[in-house]
Each structure stands twice: as C-alpha cells, then as structure tokens.
VODRENSE-649592 format. One line per field, with one value per residue: residue number from 1; residue in one letter; x, y, z of N, C-alpha, C, O in turn. Coordinates in steps of 0.1 Angstrom, whole numbers, plus 5000, padded with zeros to 4 digits. Atoms other than C-alpha are relative to their C-alpha. Layout:
% VODRENSE-649592
i <- (NUM  ...)
aa <- (A  ...)
neast <- (X  ...)
nnorth <- (Y  ...)
nup <- (Z  ...)
caeast <- (X  ...)
canorth <- (Y  ...)
caup <- (Z  ...)
ceast <- (X  ...)
cnorth <- (Y  ...)
cup <- (Z  ...)
oeast <- (X  ...)
onorth <- (Y  ...)
oup <- (Z  ...)
% end
This chain:
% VODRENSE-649592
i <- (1  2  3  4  5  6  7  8  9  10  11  12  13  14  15  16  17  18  19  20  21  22  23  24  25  26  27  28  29  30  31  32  33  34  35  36  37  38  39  40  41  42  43  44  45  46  47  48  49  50  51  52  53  54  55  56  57  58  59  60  61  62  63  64  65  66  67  68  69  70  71  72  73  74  75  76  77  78  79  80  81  82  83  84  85  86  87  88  89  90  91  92  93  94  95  96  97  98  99  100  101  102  103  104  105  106  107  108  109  110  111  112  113  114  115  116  117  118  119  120  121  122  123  124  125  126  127  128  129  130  131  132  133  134  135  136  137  138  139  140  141  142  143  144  145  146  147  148  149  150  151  152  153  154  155  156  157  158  159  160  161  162  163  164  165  166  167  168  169)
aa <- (X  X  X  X  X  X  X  X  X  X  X  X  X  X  X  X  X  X  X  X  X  X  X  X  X  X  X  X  X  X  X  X  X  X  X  X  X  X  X  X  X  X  X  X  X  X  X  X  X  X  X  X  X  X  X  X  X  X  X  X  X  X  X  X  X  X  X  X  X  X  X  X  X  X  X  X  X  X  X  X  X  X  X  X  X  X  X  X  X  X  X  X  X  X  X  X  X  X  X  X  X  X  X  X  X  X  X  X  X  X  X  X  X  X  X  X  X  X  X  X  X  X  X  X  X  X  X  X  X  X  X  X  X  X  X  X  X  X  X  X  X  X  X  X  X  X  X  X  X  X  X  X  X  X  X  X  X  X  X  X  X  X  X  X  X  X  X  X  X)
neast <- (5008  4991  5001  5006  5012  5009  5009  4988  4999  5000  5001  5008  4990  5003  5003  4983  5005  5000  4988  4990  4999  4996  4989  4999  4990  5005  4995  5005  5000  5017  5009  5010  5007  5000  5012  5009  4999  4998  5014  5008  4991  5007  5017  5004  4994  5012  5013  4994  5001  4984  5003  4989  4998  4993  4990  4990  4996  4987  4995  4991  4997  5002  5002  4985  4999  5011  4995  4991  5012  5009  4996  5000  5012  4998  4992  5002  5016  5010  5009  5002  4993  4998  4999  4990  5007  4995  5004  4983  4998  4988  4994  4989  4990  4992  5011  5005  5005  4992  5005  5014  4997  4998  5013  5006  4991  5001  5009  5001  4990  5002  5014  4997  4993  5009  5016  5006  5003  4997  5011  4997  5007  4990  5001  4992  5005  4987  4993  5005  4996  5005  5012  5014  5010  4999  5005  5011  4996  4988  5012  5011  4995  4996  5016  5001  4988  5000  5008  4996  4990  5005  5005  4992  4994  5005  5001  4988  4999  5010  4995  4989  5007  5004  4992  4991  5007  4999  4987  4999  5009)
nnorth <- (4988  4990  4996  4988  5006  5011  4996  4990  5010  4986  5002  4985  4990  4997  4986  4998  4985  4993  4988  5002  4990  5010  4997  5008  4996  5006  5000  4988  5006  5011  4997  5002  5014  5000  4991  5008  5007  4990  5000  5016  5006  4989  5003  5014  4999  4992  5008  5005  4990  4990  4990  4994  4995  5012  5008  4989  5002  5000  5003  5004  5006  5015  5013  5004  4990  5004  5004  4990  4996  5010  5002  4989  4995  5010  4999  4985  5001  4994  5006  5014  5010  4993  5009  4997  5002  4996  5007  5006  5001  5004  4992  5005  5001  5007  5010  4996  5010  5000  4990  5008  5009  4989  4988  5006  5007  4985  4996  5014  4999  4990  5006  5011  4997  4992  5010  4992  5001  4993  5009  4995  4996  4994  5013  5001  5011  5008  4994  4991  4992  4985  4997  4995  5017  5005  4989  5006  5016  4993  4990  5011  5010  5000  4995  5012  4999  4990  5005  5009  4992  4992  5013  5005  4991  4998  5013  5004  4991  5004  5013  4996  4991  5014  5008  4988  5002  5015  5002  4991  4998)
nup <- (5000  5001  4990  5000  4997  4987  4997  4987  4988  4985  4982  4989  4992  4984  4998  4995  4994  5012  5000  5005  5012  5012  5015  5013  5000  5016  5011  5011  5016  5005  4993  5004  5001  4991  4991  5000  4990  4992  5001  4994  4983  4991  5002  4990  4987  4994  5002  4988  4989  5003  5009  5011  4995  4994  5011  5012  5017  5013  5013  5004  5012  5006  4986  4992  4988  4997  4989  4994  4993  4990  4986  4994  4995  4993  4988  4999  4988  5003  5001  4999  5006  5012  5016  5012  5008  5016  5008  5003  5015  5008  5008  5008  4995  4989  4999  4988  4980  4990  4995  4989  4990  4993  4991  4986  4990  4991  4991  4985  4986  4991  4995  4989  4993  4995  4997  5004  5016  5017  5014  5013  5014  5009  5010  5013  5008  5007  5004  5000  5012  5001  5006  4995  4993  4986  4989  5000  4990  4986  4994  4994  4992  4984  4989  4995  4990  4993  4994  4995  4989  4992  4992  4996  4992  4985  4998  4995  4989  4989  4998  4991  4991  4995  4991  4989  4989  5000  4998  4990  4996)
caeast <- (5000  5011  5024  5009  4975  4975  4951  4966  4961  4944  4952  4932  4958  4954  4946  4981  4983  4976  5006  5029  5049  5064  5093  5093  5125  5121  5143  5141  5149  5118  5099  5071  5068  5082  5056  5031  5043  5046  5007  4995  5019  4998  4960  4962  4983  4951  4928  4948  4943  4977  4967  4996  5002  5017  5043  5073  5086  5123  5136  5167  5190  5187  5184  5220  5214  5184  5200  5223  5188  5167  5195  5196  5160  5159  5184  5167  5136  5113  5096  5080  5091  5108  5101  5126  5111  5131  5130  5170  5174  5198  5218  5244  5267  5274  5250  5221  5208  5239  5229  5195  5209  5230  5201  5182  5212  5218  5186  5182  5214  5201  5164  5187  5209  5185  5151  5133  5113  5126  5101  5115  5100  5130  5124  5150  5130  5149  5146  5134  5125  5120  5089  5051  5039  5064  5061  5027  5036  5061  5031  5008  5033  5046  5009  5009  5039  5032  5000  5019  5047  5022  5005  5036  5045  5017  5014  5052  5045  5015  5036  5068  5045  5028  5061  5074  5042  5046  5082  5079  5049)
canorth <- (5000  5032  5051  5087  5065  5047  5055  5080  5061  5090  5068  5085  5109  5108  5146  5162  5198  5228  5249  5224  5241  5220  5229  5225  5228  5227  5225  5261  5234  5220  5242  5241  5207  5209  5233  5206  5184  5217  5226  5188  5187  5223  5213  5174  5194  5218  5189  5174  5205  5224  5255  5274  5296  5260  5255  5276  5272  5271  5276  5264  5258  5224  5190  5190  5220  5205  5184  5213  5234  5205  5200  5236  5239  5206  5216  5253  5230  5250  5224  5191  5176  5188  5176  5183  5182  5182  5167  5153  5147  5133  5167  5145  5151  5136  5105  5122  5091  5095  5131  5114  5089  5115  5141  5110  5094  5131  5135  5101  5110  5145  5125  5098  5126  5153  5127  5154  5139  5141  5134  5131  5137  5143  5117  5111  5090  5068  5091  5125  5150  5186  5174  5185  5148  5143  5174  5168  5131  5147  5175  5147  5125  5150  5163  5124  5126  5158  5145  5114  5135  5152  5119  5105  5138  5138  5102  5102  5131  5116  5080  5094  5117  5080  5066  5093  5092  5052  5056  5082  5070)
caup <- (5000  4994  5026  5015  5016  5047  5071  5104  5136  5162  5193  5222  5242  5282  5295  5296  5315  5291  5298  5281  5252  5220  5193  5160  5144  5102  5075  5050  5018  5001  5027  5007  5010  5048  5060  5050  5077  5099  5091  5100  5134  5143  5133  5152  5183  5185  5180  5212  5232  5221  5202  5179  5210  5225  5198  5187  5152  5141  5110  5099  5070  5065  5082  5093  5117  5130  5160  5176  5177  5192  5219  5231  5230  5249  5276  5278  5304  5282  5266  5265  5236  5202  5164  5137  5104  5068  5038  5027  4989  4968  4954  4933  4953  4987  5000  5016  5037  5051  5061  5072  5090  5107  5119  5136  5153  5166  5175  5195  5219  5225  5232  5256  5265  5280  5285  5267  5231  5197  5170  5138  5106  5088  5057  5030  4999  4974  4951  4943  4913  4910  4889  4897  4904  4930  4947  4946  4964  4990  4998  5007  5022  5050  5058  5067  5086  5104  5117  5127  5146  5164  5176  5184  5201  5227  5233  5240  5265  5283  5282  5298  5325  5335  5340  5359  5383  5385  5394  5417  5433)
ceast <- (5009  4998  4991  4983  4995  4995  5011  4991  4997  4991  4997  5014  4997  5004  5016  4996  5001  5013  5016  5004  5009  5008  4998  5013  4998  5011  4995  5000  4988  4993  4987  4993  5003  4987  4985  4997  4994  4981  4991  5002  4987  4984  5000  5007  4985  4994  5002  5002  5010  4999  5015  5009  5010  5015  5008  5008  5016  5004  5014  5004  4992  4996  5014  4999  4988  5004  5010  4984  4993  5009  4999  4988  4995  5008  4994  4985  4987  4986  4999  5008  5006  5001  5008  4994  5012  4999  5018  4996  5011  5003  5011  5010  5007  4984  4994  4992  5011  5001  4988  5005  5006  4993  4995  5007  5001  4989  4991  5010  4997  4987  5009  5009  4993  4985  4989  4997  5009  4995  5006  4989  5008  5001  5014  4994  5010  5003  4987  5002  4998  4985  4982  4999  5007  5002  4985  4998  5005  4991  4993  5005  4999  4987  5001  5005  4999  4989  5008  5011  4992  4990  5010  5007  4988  5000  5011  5001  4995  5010  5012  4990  4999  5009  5002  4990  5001  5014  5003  4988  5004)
cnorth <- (5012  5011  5016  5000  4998  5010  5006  4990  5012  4991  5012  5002  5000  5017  5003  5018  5011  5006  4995  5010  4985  5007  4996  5007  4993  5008  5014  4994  4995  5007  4999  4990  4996  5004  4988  4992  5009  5001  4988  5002  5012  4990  4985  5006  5004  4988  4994  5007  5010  5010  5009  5005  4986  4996  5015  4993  5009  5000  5003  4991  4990  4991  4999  5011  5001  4993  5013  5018  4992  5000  5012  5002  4991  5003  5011  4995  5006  4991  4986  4988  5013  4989  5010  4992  5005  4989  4996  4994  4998  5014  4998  4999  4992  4990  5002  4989  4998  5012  4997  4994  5006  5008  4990  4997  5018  5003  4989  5004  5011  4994  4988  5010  5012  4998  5008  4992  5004  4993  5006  4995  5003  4984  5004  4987  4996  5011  5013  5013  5013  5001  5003  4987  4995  5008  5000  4988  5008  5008  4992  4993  5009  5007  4984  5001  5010  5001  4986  5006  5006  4990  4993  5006  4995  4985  4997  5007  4993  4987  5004  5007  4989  4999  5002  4994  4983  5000  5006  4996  4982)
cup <- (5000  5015  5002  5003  5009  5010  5019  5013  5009  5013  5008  5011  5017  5001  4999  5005  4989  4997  4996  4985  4994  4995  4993  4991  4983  4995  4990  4987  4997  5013  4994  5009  5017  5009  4997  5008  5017  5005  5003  5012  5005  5001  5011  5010  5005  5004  5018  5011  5000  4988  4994  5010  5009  4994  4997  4993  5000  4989  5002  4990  4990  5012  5009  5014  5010  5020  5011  5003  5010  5018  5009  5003  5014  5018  5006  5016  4994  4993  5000  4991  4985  4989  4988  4985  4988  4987  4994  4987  4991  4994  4991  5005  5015  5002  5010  5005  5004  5012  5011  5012  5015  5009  5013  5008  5008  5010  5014  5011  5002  5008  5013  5013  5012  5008  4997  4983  4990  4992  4991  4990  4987  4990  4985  4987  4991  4989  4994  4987  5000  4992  5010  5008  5011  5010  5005  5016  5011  5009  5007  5011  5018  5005  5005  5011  5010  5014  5009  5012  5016  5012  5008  5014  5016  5006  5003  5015  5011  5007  5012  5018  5010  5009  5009  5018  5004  5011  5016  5016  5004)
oeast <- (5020  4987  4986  4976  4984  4999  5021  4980  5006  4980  5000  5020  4988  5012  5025  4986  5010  5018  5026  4996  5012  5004  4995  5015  4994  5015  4983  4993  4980  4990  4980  4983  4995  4982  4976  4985  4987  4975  4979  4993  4978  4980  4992  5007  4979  4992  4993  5009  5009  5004  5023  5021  5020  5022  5004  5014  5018  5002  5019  4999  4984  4993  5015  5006  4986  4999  5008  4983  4992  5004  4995  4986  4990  5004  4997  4979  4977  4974  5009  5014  5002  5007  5006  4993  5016  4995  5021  4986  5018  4995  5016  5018  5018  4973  4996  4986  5011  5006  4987  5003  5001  4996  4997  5003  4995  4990  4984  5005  5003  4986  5001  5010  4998  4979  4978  5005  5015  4998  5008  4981  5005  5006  5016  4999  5021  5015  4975  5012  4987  4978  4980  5000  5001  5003  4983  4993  4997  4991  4990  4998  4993  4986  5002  4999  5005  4991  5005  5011  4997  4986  5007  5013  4991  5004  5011  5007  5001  5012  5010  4992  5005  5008  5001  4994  4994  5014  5009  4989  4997)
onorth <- (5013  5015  5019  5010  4998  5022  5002  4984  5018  4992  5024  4993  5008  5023  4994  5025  5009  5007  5002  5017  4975  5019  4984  5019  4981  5020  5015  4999  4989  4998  4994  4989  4987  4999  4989  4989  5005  4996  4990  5000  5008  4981  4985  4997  4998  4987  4994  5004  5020  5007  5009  5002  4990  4988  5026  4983  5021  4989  5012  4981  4990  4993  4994  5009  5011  4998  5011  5027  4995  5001  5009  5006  4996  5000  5011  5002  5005  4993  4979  4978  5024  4978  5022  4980  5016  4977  5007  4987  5007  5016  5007  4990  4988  4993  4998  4992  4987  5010  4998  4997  5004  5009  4992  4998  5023  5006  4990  5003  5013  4996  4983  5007  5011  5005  5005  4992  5015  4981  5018  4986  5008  4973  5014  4976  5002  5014  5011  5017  5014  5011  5001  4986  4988  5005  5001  4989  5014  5006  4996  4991  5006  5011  4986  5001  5007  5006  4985  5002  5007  4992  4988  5001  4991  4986  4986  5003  4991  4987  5002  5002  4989  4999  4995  4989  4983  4993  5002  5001  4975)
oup <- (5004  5019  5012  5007  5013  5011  5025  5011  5015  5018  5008  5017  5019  4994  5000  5002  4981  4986  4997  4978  5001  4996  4994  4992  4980  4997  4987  4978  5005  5020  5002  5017  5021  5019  5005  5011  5026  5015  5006  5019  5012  5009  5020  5018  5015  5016  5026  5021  5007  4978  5003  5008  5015  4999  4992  4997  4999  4983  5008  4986  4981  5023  5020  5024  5018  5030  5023  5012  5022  5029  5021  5015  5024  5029  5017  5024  5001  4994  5001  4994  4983  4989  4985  4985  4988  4989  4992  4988  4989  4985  4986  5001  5016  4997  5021  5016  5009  5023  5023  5024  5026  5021  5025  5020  5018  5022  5024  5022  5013  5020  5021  5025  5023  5016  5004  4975  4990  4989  4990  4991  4977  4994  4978  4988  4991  4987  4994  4982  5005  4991  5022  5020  5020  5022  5017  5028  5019  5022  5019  5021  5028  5016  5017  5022  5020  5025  5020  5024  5027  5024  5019  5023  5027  5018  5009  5025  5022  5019  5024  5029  5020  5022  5019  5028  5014  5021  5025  5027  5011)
% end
C-alpha cells in the first residue's frame, strides 16, 4: 500500500496539563513541502488540546542543523518535547541518507541525552525529482507525517508523564 494512503492512527491521548509548550525545528529546503508536515503537526496538536500559541517554530538551513537546535531547546527545560522536520534529497553530490541517517542518530542522543522527546519527521525518499507529480507526492506524504509527529508527540508526552508518576509514586 502506498504510505501517503495509509490511514493516520488517532490513538486517544490521556489529558496532559495545558501549559505544556512543544518545538518545532524545520528544514528552510523543500519548505514548501516541509511546512506541509509543519501545518499537519499544528492542526492534530490543537485537536489534542495544544493550540499554535503552545508551539514555537524554528527555521533552519537544512536537516543538518536540526540536531544542535533541538538539543539547546531541549536543555533550555522550556519544553515538553521537540520535532525536527526536513525533507533530505539526493543533490548529486554527497550521499544524503547518510545526512539522514546522521540528523536522527543526533537527535536520538540529545532525546537519551536530555530525557526530553525528539520526534523526527526528517524523511530522506529513494529518490526525488524537481517534477510536479512528486512534489505533489512529497506534499501529501509530509501532511501524513506531520499529523503522525504530532500523535507520536503527545502520546510520548502523556507516556513518559505516567512513568514518571509510576516511578515516583
């Protein structure tokens, strides 16, 4: 099945307190097609009780400068969780899933190193054209993805919260 198709999964969220805040930390390349992810992650936060005023938005470069934001924001105690969002594309020249690969391993040891979320969203596809039809695809995909970030986000929140009271309690 094709993944731009499949159907979004809106597991139910346990209450979480209003006055959490979220990052989003996005790629300027292929913004277009970034902010698609960007505009999904907002619309399913609200839906989940987290209105725009909950979320502040990064922009940066690229995906490579993605991790070294996240950790700072991460370390700063300000917010719950942070998602880093870009799109990585073969440019001919160096091997961007090795770029990919890069961002998430980054953004796993600030997420092990801090115990602060990192939802990625940063997709690198096999392969990628400047034409309509897969801009088109890519548009569709990261509204997919962005809604998925955003499920993943609270649902990692609420999960960790649990533990915490479990652990503590």
């Amino acid at each position: 099945m094709n993944q731009t198709e499949s159907p979004v999964v809106n597991l139910p969220v346990p209450a979480l307190p209003s006055d959490l805040r979220f990052a989003f930390v996005e790629a300027s390349w292929h913004a277009d097609i970034v902010h698609q992810a960007r505009d999904a992650f907002f619309a399913t936060m609200a839906e989940g009780g987290f209105p725009a005023e909950s979320i502040d938005v990064f922009d940066v470069p690229g995906a490579f400068e993605i991790p070294l934001h996240a950790q700072r924001l991460a370390r700063s105690g300000r917010y719950a969780a942070v998602v880093g969002s870009a799109l990585v594309v073969d440019g001919g020249i160096y091997r961007h899933d090795f770029v990919s690969q890069t961002v998430v391993k980054a953004l796993m040891d600030v997420q092990l190193d801090t115990g602060v979320p990192m939802i990625s969203a940063v997709l690198t596809p096999h392969h990628f054209h400047e034409h309509a039809e897969h801009r088109k695809y890519f548009m569709r995909h990261f509204a997919v993805k962005g809604t998925e970030a955003a499920e993943a986000c609270l649902l990692t929140v609420a999960g960790l919260r649990k533990l915490e009271a479990l652990l503590a309690g």
